[in-house]
C-alpha positions in Angstrom: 0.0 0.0 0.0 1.3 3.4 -1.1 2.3 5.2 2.2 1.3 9.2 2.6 4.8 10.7 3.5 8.2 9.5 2.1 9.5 9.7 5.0 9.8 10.1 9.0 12.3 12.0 10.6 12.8 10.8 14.4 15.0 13.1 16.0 15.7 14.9 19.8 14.5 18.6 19.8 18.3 19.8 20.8 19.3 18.6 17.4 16.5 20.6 15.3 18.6 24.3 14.5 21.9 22.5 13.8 21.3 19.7 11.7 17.6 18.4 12.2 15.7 21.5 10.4 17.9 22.3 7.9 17.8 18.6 6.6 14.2 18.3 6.8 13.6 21.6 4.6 16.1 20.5 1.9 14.3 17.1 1.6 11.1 19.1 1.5 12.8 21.6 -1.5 13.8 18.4 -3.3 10.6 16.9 -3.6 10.4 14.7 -0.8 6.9 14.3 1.2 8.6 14.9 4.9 6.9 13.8 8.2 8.5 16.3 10.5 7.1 17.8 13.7 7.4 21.4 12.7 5.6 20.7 9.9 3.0 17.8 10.6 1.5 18.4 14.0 -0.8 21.3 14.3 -2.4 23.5 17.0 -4.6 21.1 19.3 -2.8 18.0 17.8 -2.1 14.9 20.1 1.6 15.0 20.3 2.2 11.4 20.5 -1.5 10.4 18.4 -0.1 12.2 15.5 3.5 10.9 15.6 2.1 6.9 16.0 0.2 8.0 13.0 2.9 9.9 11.0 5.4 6.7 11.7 2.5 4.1 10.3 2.1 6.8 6.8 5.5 6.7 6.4 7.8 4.4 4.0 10.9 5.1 5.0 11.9 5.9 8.8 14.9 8.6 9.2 16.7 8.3 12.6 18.9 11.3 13.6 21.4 9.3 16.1 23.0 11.9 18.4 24.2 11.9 22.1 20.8 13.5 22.8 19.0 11.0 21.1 20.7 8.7 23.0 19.8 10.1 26.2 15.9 10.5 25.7 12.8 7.8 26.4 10.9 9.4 23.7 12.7 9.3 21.0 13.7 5.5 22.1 10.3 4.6 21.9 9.9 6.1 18.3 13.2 3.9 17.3 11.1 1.1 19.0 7.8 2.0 16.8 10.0 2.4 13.6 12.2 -1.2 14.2 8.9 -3.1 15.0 7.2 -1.3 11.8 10.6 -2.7 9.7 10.2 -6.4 10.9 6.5 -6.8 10.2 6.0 -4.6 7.4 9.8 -4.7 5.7 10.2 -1.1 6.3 13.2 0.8 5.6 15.1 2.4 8.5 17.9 4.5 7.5 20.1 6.2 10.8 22.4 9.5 10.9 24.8 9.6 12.7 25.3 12.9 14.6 28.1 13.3 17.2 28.2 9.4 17.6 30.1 6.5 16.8 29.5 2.9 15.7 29.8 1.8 19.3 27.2 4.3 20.8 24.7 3.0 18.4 25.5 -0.5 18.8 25.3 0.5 22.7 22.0 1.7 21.5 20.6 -1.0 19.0 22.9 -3.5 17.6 20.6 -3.7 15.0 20.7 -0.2 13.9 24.9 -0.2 14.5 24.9 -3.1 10.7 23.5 -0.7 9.0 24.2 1.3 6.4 24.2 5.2 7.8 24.8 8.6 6.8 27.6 10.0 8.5 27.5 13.6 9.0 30.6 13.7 10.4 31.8 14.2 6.7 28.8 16.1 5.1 26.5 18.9 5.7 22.5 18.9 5.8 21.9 19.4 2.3 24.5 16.7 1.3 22.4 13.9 3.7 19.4 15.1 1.9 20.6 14.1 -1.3 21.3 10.7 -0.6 18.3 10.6 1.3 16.2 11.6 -2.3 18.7 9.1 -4.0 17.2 6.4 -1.6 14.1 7.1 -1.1 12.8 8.9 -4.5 15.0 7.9 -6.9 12.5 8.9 -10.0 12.8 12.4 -8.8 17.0 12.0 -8.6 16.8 11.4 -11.8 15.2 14.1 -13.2 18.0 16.6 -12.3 21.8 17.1 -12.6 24.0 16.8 -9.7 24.8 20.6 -9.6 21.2 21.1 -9.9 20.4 18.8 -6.6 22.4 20.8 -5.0 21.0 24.2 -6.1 17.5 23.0 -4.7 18.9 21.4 -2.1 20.6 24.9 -0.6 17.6 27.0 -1.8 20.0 28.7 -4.4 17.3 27.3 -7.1 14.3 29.3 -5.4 16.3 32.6 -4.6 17.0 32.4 -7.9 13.3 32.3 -9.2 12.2 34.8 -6.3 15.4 36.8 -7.9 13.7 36.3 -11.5 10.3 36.9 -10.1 11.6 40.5 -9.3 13.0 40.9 -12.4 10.3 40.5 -13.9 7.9 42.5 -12.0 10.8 45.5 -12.0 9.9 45.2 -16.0 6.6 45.2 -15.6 7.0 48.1 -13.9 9.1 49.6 -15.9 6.8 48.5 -19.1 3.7 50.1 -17.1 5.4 53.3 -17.1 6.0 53.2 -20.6 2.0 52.3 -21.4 1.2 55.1 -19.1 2.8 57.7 -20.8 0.8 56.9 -23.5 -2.6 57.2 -22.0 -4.9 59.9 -20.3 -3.9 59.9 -16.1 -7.4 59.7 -15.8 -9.1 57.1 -17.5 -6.6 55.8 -20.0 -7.7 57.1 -23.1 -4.6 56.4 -25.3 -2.5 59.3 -27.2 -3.6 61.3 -30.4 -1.6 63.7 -31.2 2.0 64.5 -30.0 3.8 67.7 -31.3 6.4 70.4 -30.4 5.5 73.5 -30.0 6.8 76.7 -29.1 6.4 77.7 -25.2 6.5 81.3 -25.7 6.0 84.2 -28.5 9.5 84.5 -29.5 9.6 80.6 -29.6 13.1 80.9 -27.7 11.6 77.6 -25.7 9.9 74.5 -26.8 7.6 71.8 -25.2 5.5 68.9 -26.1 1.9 69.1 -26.4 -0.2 65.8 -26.0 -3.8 65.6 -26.7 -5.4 62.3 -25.8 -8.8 60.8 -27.6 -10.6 61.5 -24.7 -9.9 65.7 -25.1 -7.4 66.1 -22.4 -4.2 67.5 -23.3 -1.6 68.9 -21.8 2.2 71.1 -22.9 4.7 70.3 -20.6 3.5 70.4 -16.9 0.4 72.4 -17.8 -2.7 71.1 -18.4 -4.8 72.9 -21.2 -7.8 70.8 -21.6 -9.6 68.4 -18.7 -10.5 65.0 -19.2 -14.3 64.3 -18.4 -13.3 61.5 -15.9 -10.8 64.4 -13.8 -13.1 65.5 -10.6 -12.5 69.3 -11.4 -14.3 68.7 -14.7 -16.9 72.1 -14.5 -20.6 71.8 -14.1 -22.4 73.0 -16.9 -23.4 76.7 -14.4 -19.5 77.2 -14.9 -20.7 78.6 -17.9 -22.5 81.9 -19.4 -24.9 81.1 -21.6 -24.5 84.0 -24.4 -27.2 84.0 -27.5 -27.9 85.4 -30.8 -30.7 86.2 -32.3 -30.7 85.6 -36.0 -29.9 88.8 -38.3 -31.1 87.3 -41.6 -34.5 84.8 -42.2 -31.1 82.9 -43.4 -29.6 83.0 -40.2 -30.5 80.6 -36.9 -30.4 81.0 -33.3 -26.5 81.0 -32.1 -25.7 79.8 -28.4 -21.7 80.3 -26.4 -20.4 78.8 -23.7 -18.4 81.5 -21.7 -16.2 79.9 -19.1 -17.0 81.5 -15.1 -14.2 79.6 -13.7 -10.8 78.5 -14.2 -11.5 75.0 -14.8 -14.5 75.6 -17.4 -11.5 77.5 -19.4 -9.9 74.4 -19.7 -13.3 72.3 -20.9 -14.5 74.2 -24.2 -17.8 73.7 -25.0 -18.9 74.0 -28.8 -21.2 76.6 -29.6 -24.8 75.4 -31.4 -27.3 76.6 -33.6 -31.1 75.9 -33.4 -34.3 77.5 -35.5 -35.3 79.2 -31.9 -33.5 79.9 -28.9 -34.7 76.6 -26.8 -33.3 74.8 -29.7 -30.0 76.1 -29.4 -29.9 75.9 -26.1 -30.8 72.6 -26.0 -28.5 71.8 -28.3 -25.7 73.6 -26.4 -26.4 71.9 -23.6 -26.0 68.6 -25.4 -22.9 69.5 -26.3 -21.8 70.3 -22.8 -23.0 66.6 -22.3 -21.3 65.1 -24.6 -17.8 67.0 -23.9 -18.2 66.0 -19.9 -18.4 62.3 -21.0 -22.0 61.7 -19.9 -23.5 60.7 -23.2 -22.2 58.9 -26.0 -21.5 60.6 -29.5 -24.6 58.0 -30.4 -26.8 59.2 -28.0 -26.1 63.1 -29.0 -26.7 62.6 -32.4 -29.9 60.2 -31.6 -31.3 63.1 -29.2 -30.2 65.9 -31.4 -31.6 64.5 -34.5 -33.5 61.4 -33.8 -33.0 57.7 -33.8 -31.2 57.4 -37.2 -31.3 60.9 -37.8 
């Protein structure tokens, strides 16, 4: 029966920040399913319910052997779990040796002392995790070069992808800025015209002028004309409504748009022409509509002429 972790790592606490940790998260960056108290038991968890259960899911048992391992009852009584798990169910036991020799682990279990064990007397964490993957997941050994093993097994192969990650985003970044300068600030209508032009009667300086589709534009740092999204977009009682009658029968009702403020200045409104003076003004009105974004140039021509007008 397939088992739910790879493997179990029975250890003593006082060996978790110098070898016990470190090997368990390299296993974990090289693929291997870990059972490992840091990361198996959870808030509420029966200590020893959960690591009965995380021995029986396991296929292979690791045992960190160490002086302080040595020492303990409750480690011991994993090691007992794990040994009686080997004889009846041919499981794999596979000891480390940390600060010991063979004769302490003999002096612990002659059994353990004849086998094979990982030494770390001549490697590091990430080196035992290695052979460990070797061992127990050798499908996923072979998928990488040696120097590649390594990379994951140090996390040199993440901070490299968190490294290109940034990259990345610093480019997107930089390509948003680009994109930006191409559309309104407001509500990202894209560019329509771009020229120089002079800055001042004598043309002595020069600027660029932008105008954008949806009528803002700006030369240099000054903005000329508002974009119907910008909140200081006028009201349509910024403006003085100026009228003319007709002088000819020719002739039709003529309606302006005087800017009263500052910021109906920079929002011109086109003038209209009607057969009577509502006419015009409604039409001028319209047009106020139109130019503050509130109806479409569909909807002006449908309400200033009719539906297919």
């Amino acid at each position: 029966m397939a088992k739910k972790h790879d493997v179990f790592i029975s250890h003593a606490s006082p060996d978790k920040d110098s070898f016990v940790r470190p090997f368990a998260e390299a296993l974990r960056r090289l693929g291997v399913n870990v059972w490992y108290d840091e990361f198996s038991i959870g808030l509420g968890d029966s200590i020893a319910g959960a690591i009965d259960k995380g021995i029986a899911q396991s296929a292979f048992g690791i045992v960190v052997i160490s002086p302080s391992f040595i020492k303990r009852k409750w480690t011991q009584h994993e090691l007992r779990a794990l040994i009686g798990l080997n004889v009846e169910e041919d499981r794999k036991i596979v000891p480390i040796w940390l600060g010991v020799t063979r004769a302490d682990v003999a002096a612990l279990s002659p059994s353990l002392a004849d086998k094979m064990a990982i030494d770390t007397q001549h490697i590091d964490a990430n080196e035992a995790a290695i052979q460990i993957l070797r061992l127990v997941r050798p499908d996923l050994y072979g998928l990488h070069p040696r120097a590649e093993l390594e990379e994951m097994a140090s996390g040199t192969t993440l901070q490299k992808l968190q490294n290109e990650i940034e990259e990345l985003r610093d480019e997107m970044e930089g390509l948003q800025e680009q994109i930006e300068e191409y559309q309104c600030p407001y509500c990202g209508s894209g560019l329509s015209d771009r020229i120089h032009a002079p800055a001042d009667p004598e043309e002595k300086h020069w600027d660029m002028r932008e105008t954008f589709a949806c009528g803002y534009q700006r030369f240099g740092g000054t903005v000329e004309s508002l974009c119907p999204k910008d909140s200081r977009f006028p009201k349509f009682v910024e403006y003085e409504i100026i009228c003319f009658a007709p002088q000819t029968e020719q002739d039709q009702w003529e309606c302006h748009a005087r800017p009263k403020t500052e910021m109906a200045r920079k929002a011109t409104i086109q003038s209209s022409w009607g057969k009577t003076r509502d006419e015009a003004c409604r039409r001028l009105e319209l047009n106020y509509e139109y130019r503050a974004g509130k109806i479409s140039n569909r909807e002006w021509n449908d309400r200033l002429f009719g539906p297919g007008g």
